[in-house]
N, C-alpha and C positions, 0 to 999 in steps of 0.2 A: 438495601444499603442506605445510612440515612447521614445523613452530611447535616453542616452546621454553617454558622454566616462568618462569609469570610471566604469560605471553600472554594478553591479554583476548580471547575469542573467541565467536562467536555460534551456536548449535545451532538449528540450524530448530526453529522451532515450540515451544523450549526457553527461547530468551533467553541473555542473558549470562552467561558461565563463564570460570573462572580456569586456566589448567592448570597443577594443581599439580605432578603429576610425568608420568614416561614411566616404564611397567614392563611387565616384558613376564609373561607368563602361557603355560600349554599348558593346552588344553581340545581335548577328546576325541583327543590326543596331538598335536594342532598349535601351536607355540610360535609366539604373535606379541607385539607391541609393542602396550601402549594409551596416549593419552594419559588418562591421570586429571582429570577436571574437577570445581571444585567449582562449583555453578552457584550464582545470586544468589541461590536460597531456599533453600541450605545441604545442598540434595543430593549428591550423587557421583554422576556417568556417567561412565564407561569406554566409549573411541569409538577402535575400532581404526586402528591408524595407516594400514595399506592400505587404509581405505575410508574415510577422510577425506572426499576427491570426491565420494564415494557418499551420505553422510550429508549434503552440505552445510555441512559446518564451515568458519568464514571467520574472517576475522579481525574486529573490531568496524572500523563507517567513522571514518575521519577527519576533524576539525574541518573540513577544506574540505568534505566530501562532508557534513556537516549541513546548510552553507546550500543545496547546492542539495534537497536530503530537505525542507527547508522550503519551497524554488522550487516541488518538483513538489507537495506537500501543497496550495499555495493558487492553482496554476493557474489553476483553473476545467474542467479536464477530467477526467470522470469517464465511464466506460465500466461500463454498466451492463446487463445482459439482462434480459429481462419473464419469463422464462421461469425458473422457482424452479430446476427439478433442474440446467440448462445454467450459471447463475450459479452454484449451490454447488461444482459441478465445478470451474469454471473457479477460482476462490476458495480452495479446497481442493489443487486444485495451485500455486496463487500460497504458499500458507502454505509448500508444502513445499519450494519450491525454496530456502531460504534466504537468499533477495535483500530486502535492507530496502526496496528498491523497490517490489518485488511486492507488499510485506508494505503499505507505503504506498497503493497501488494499492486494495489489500482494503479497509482503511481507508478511505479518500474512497466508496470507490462502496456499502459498507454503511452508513456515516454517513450518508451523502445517502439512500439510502433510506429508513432508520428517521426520515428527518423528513417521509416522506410516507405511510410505513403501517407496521405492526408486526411486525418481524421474527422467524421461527422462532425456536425455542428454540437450534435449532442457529447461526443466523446469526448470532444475539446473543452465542452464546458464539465466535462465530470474529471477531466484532468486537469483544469484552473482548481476545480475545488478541491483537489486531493491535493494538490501541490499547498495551498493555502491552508487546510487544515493540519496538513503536517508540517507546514514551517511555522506558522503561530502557536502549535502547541509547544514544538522544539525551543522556541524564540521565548516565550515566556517563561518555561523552564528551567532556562539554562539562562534568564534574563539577559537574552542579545538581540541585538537588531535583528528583525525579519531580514533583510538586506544580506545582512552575515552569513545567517543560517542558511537563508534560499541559494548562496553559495556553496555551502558545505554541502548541501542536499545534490546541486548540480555535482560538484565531483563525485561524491559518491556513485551518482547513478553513471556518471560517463565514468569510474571504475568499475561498476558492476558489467556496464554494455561490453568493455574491454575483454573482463574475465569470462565473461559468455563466449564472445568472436574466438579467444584463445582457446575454451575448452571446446570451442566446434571445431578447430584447426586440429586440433587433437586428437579426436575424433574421428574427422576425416583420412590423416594421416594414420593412425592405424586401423582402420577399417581399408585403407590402400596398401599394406603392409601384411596384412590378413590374409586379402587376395590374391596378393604373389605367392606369398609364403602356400596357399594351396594349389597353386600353379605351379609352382615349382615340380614337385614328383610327379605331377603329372608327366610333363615333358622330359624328366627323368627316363622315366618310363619308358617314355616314347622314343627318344634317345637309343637307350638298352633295345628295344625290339627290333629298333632302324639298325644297331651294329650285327645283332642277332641275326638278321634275314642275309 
């Protein structure tokens, strides 16, 4: 993929970057191409132009792909493991692929956890940076205060938690409904035999 100066682009796990130039450089006598970034909290990375793919650089989503970043934030589906080492994995590669989806993903099902017990030192810092990568990319997007967005991102997800609890209520309630209703001719049955005898 090859971007131009100007381009708002997003570095896994990094957040939003400007590129400012392309220059190329020789190190340990191979001459390639970088683009020069400067990212939102005024550092510089240099991200070789042949491994663009590699590293995950994208371009920032589109006004249309917010709404649906919104859609899928307040679903109500969240994919969650009981098992601490298989979720940080799993979460740990989501961060890295550079997909604001994934990045979404992490976000709901750490969210949703830390409102039923207290999460690692680690998970808590991988849900500051999911939360921070997706309200800066939404924020710059949609050119609105971080403040704003990390508002709209909170409803969202306290809809999405809602629409979970409801469709577990649901659930439950005819999975209880099930149960009678197979209960029922039994004791029918039993009924008929008890007149029978």
């Amino acid at each position: 993929m090859a971007f131009e100066i100007g381009d708002k682009v997003i570095y896994p796990n990094h957040g939003l970057g400007i590129i400012e130039r392309l220059e190329t450089k020789t190190i340990m006598g191979t001459t390639c191409g970088f683009y020069q970034l400067k990212m939102a909290n005024e550092t510089t990375v240099f991200v070789p132009v042949d491994n663009v793919d590699g590293v995950g650089l994208r371009r920032a989503v589109s006004d249309e792909e917010v709404g649906r970043l919104f859609n899928l934030l307040s679903d109500g589906k969240i994919e969650s493991h009981q098992n601490w080492k298989g979720r940080f994995k799993d979460n740990s590669d989501r961060m890295r692929t550079g997909s604001i989806y994934d990045v979404v993903e992490v976000l709901k099902g750490l969210t949703f956890l830390s409102k039923s017990k207290s999460l690692s030192f680690r998970e808590k810092r991988m849900l500051d940076r999911a939360k921070f990568l997706v309200v800066s990319e939404i924020s710059e997007v949609l050119s609105e205060k971080a403040e704003i967005v990390e508002q709209k991102v909170d409803e969202a997800l306290e809809k999405c938690f809602a629409v979970k609890a409801r469709n577990a209520a649901r659930a439950k309630a005819a999975s209880v409904a099930s149960a009678a209703r197979a209960k029922t001719p039994a004791r029918a049955t039993a009924r008929r035999a008890a007149r029978a005898s």
